[in-house]
ZAVO-739034 format. One record per residue: z, y, x of N, C-alpha, C in turn; residue in three letters. Coordinates in pm, 1 decimal, decimal comma. Atoms other than C-alpha are relative to their C-alpha. Example, Ala and Ser with C-alpha at 12.3 -4.5 7.8 and 13.67 -1.06 7.14 Angstrom:
n.pz / n.py / n.px / ca.pz / ca.py / ca.px / c.pz / c.py / c.px / code
0,0 / -119,0 / 89,0 / 780,0 / -450,0 / 1230,0 / 0,0 / 120,0 / 90,0 / ala
-6,0 / -119,0 / -82,0 / 714,0 / -106,0 / 1367,0 / 73,0 / 109,0 / -77,0 / ser
end
This chain:
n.pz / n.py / n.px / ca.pz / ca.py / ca.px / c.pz / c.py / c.px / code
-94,4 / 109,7 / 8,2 / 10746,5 / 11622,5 / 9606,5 / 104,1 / 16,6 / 109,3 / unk
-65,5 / 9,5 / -99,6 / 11040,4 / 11556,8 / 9777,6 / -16,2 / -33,8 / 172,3 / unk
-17,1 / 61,1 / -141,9 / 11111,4 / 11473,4 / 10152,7 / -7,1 / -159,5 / -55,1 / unk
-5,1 / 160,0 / 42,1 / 11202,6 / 11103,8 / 9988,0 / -116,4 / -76,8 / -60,9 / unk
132,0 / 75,3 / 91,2 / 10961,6 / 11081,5 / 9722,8 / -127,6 / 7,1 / 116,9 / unk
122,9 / 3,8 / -121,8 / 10684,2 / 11129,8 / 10034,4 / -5,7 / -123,3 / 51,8 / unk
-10,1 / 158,2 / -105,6 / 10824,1 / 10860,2 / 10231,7 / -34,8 / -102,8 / -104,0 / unk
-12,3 / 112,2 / 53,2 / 10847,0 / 10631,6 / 9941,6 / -113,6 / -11,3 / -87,7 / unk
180,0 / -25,8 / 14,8 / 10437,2 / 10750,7 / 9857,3 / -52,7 / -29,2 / 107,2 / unk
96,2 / 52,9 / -122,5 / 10368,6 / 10673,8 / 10196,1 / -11,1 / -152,3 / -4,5 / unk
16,5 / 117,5 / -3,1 / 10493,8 / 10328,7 / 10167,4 / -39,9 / -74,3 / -89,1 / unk
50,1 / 48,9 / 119,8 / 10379,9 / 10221,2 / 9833,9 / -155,0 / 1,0 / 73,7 / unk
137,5 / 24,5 / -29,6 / 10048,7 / 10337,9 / 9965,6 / -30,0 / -93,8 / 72,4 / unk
33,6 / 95,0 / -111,1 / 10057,3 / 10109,2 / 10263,0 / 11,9 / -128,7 / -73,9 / unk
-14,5 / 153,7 / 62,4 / 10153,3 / 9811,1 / 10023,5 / -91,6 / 8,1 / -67,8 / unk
106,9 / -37,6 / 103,3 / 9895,7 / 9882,1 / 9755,1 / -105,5 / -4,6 / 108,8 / unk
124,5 / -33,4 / -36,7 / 9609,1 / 9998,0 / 9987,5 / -38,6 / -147,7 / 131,6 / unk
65,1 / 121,0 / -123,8 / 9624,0 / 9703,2 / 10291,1 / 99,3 / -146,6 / -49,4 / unk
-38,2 / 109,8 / 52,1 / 9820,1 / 9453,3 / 10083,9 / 135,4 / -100,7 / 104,0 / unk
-116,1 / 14,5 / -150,8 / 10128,9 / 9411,8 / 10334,4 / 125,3 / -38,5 / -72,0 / unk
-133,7 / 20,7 / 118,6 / 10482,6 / 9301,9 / 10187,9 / 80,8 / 150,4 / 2,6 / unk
-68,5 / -129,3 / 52,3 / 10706,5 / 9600,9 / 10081,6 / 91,9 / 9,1 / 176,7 / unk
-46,2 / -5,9 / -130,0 / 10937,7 / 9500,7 / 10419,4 / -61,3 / 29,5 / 93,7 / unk
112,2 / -33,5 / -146,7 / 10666,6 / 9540,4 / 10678,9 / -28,4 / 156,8 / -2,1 / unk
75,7 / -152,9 / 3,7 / 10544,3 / 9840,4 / 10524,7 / 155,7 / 127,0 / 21,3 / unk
-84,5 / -56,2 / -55,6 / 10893,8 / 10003,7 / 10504,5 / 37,2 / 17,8 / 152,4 / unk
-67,9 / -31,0 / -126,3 / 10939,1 / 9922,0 / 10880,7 / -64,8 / 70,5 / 50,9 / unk
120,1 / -69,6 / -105,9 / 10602,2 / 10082,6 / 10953,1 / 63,2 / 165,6 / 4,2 / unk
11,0 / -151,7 / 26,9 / 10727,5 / 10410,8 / 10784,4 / 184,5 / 22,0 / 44,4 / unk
-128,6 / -38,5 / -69,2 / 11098,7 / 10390,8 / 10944,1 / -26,1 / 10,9 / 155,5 / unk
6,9 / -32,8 / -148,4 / 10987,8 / 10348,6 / 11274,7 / -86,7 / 136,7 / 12,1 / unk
-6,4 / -135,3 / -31,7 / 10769,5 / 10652,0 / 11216,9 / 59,7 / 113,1 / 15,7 / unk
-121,5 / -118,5 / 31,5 / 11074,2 / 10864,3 / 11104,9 / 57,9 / -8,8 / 143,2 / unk
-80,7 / 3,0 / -139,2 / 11244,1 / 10714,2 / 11419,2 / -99,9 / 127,4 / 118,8 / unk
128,0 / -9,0 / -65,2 / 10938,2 / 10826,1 / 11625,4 / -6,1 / 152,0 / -14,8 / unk
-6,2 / -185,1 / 64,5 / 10993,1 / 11232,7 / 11442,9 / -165,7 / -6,4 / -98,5 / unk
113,5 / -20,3 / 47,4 / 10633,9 / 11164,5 / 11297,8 / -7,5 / 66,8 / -130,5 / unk
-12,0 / -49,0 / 107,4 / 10745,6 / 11274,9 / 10962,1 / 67,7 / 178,7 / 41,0 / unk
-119,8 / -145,9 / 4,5 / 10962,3 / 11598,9 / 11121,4 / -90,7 / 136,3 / -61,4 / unk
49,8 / -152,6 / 74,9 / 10734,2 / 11878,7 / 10994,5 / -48,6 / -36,1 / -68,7 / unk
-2,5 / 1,0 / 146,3 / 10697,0 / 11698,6 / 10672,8 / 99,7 / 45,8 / -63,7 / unk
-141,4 / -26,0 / 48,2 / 11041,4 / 11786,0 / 10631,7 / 15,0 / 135,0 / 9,3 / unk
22,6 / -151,4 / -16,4 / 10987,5 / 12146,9 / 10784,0 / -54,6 / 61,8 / -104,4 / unk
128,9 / -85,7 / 71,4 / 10714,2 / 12200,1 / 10545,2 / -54,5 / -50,4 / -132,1 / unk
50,6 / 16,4 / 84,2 / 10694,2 / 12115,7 / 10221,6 / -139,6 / 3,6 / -51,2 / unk
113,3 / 4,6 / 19,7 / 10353,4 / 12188,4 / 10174,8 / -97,3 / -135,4 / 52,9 / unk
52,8 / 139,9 / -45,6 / 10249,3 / 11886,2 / 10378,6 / 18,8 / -95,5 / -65,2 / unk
-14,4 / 81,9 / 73,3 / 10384,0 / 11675,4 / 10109,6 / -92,6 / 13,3 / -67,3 / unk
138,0 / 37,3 / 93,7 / 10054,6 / 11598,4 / 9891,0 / -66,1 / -123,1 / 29,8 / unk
14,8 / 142,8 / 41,6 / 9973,2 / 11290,4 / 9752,8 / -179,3 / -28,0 / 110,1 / unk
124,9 / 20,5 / -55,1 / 9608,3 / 11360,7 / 9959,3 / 73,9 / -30,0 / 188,4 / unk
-20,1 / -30,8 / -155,9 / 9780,5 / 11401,9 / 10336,1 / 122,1 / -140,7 / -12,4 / unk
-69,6 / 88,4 / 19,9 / 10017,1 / 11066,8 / 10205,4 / -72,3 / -103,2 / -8,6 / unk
172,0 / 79,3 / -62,3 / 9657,0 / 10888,9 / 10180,6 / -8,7 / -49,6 / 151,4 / unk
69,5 / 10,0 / -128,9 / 9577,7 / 10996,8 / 10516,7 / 79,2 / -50,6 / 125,2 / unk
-155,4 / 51,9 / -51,4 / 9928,7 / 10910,4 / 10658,2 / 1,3 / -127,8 / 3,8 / unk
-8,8 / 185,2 / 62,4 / 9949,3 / 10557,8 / 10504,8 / -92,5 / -55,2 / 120,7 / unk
103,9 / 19,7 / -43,4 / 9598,5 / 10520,4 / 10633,3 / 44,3 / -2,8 / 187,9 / unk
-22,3 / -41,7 / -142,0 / 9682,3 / 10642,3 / 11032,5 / 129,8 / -129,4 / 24,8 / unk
-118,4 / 118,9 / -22,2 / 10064,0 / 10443,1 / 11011,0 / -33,9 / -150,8 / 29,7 / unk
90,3 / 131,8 / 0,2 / 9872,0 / 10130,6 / 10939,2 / -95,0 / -2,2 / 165,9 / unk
129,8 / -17,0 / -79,0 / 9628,6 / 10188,9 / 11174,2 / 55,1 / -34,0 / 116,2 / unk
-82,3 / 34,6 / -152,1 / 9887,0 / 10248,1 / 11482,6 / 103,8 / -134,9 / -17,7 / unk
-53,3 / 112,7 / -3,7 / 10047,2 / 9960,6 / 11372,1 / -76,2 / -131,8 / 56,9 / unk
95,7 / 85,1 / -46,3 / 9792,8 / 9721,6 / 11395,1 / -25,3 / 11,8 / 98,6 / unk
26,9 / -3,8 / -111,5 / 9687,9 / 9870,8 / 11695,8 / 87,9 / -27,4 / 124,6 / unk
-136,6 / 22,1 / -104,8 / 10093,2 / 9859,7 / 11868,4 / -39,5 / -179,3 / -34,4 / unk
-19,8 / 129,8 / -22,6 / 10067,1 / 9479,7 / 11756,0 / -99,2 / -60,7 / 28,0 / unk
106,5 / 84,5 / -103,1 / 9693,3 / 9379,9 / 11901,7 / -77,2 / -67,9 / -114,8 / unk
74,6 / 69,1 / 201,6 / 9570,3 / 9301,4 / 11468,2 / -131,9 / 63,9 / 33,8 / unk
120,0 / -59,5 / 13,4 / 9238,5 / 9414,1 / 11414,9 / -21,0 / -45,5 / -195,1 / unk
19,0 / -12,5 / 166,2 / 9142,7 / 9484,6 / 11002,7 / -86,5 / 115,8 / 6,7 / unk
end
């Protein structure tokens, strides 16, 4: 998949999988871009797979909750 279509599999996942509004979850996955967290998704096509967009979603979430002090 694309560079885009990734991002916009990462954030679907985060809305779908922890039930978050579409805005929250977009900011989770812009501030990662800010952050470079995506930059050798972009290097590397191969890192795009719907399994490592799982595990992504999954982690984004995760440091989120954890930058804002949530527990889930």
């Amino acid at each position: 998949m694309t560079y885009e279509e990734y991002l916009d599999e990462v954030t679907t996942l985060i809305v779908e999988k922890y039930g978050i509004p579409d805005a929250a979850a977009i900011k989770i996955v812009v501030d990662a871009q800010d952050k470079e967290y995506f930059v050798a998704h972009d290097d590397k096509p191969e890192m795009r797979t719907l399994d490592r967009a799982h595990t992504d979603a999954r982690n984004l979430y995760q440091a989120s909750l954890a930058k804002s002090g949530k527990k889930k």
